[in-house]
C-alpha positions as CSV (number, residue, x, y, z in Angstrom):
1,X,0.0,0.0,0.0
2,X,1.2,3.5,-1.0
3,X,2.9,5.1,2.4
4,X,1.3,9.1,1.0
5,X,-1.9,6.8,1.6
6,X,-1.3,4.9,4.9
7,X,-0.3,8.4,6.9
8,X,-3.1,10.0,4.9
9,X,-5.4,7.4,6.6
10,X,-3.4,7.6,10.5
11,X,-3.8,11.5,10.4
12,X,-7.5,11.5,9.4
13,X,-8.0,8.5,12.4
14,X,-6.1,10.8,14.8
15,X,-8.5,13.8,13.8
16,X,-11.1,11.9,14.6
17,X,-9.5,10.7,17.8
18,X,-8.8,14.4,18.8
19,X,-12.2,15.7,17.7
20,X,-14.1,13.1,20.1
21,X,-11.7,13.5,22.6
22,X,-12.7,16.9,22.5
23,X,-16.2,16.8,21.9
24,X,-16.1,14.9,25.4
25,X,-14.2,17.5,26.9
26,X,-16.5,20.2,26.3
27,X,-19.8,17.6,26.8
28,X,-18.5,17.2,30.6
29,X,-17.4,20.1,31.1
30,X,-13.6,20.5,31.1
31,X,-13.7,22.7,27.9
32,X,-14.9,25.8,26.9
33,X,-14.0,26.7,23.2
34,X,-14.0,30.1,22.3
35,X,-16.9,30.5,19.8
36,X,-15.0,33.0,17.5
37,X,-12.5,31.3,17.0
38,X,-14.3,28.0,16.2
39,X,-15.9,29.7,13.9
40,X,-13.3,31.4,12.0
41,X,-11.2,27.7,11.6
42,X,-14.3,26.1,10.1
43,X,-14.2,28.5,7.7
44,X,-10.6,28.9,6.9
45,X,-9.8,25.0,7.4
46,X,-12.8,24.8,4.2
47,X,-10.8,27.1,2.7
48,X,-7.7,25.7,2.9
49,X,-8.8,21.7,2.4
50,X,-10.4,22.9,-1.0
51,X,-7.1,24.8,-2.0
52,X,-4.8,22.1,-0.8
53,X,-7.3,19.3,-2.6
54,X,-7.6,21.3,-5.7
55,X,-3.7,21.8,-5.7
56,X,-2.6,17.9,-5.4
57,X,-2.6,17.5,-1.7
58,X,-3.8,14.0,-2.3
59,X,-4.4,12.2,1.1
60,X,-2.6,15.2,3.3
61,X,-5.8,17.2,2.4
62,X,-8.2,14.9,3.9
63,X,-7.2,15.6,7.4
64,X,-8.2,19.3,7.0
65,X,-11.3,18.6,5.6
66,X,-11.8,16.3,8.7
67,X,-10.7,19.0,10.8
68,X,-13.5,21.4,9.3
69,X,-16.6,19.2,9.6
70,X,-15.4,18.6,13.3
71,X,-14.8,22.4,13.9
72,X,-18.6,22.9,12.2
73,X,-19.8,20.4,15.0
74,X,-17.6,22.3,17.9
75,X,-19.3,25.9,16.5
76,X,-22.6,24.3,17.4
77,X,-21.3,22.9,20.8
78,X,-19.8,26.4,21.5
79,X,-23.4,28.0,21.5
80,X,-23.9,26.1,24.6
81,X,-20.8,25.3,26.4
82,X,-18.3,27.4,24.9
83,X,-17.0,31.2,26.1
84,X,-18.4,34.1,23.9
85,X,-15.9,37.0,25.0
86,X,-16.2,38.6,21.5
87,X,-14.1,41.1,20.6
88,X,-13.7,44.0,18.0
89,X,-10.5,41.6,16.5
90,X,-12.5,38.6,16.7
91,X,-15.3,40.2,14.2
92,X,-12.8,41.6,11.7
93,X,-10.9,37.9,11.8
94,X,-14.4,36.1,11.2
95,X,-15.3,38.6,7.6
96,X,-11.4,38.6,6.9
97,X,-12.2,34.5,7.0
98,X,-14.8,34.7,4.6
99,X,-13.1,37.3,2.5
100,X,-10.3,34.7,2.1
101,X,-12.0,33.4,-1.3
102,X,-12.0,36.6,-3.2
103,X,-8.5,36.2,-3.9
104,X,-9.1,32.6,-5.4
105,X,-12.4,33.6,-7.3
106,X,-10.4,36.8,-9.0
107,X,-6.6,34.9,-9.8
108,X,-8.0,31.7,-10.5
109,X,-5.1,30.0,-7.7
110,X,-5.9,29.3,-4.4
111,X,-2.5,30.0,-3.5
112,X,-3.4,33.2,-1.9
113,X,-6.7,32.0,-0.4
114,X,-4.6,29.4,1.3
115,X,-2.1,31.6,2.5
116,X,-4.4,34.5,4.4
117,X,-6.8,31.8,5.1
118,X,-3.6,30.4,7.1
119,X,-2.3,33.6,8.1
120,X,-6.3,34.2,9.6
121,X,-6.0,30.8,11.5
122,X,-3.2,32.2,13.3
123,X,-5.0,35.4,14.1
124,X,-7.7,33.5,15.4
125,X,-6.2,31.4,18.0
126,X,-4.7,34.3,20.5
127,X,-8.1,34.7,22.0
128,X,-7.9,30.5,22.9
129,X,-4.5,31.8,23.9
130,X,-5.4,34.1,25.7
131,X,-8.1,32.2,27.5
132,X,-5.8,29.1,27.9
133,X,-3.3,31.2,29.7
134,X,-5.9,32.7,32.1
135,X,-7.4,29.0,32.3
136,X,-5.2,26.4,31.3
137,X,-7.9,23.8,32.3
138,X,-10.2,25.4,29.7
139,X,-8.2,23.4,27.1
140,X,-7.7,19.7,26.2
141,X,-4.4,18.9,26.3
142,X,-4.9,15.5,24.7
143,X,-7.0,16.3,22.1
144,X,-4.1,19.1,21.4
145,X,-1.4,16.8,21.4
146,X,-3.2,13.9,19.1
147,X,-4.0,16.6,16.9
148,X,-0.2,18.2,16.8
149,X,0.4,14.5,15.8
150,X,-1.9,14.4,13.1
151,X,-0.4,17.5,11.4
152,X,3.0,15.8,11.3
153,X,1.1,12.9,9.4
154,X,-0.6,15.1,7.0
155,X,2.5,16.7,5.9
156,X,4.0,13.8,5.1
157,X,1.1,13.1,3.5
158,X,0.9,15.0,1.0
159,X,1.2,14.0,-2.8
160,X,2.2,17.5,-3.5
161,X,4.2,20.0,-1.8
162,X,3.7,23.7,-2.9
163,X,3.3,26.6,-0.7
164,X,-0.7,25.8,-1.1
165,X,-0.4,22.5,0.0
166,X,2.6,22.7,3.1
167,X,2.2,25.8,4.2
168,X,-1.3,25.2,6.8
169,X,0.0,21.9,8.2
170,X,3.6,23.5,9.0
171,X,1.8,26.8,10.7
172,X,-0.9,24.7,12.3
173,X,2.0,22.8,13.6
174,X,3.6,25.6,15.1
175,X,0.5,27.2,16.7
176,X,-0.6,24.3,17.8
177,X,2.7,23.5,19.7
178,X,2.3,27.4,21.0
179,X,-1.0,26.3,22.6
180,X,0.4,22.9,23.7
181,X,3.2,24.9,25.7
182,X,1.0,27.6,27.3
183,X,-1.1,24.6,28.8
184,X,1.6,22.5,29.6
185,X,3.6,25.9,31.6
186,X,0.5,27.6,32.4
187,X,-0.6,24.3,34.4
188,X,2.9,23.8,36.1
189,X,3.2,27.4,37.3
190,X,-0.5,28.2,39.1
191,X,-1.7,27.0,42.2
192,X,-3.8,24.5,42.3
């Protein structure tokens, strides 16, 4: 069996691994997602699975596109358990989101779609930052590690490696390893 295909299918089954784990999280309690933010992946995370599909991403795109539908399903959890401190920045980051597609729609490439969509995604995660770092209980430090895992798998995953395709799983990475390390201090360093 083709490797590209094999790590395709472990990074999809570690999404889905993260996503329940934290779809349990927030269903007992533990987490509370911020909404806007939520929000603003499922849209970029559509974005950029369509750009990285579209551009060859073979099975390293799939994982994304698992990612969105999950993020879609935590939006609607968020209206319920999540936090709704919505800011000014958040607003602007949620139309910049769906603005993303203009670029693709006038150049015919989503190359540049791809790349504010991505460039959004890290806009949008300083208010779970910023939460996590008040609250580092707020946040599911398994489902972020599994899903840290699963972008290592979907960049190795890919069947073609452009700018469209790499450059979301390597900045996820990094934010996501941001997040990971906040938690993982934040949690060390306040009294119980």
């Amino acid at each position: 069996m083709d490797t590209k295909l094999i790590l395709g299918s472990i990074a999809v089954i570690l999404g889905l691994a993260s996503g329940i784990i934290y779809y349990i999280s927030i269903l007992r309690g533990k987490t509370r997602p911020h909404l806007y933010t939520r929000l603003v992946w499922a849209v970029v995370e559509s974005i950029i699975f369509l750009g990285q599909y579209l551009s060859g991403g073979g099975p390293g795109s799939w994982p994304t596109g698992v990612a969105a539908v999950l993020t879609y399903g935590i939006v609607i959890l968020c209206t319920k358990y999540g936090t709704t401190d919505i800011t000014f920045s958040d607003r602007v980051a949620l139309v910049l989101a769906f603005l993303c597609i203009i670029p693709w729609v006038i150049f015919k490439d989503p190359f540049l779609s791809v790349f504010f969509a991505a460039c959004i995604d890290i806009w949008a995660i300083f208010p779970t930052l910023r939460k996590t770092w008040n609250s580092p209980k707020s946040e599911s430090l398994l489902s972020w590690s599994v899903a840290e895992l699963r972008m290592v798998c979907a960049f190795f995953a890919l069947s073609s490696y452009s700018l469209t395709t790499y450059f979301y799983p390597v900045e996820a990475f990094v934010m996501n390893g941001v997040l990971i390390g906040i938690i993982m201090w934040r949690r060390r360093t306040i009294p119980r």
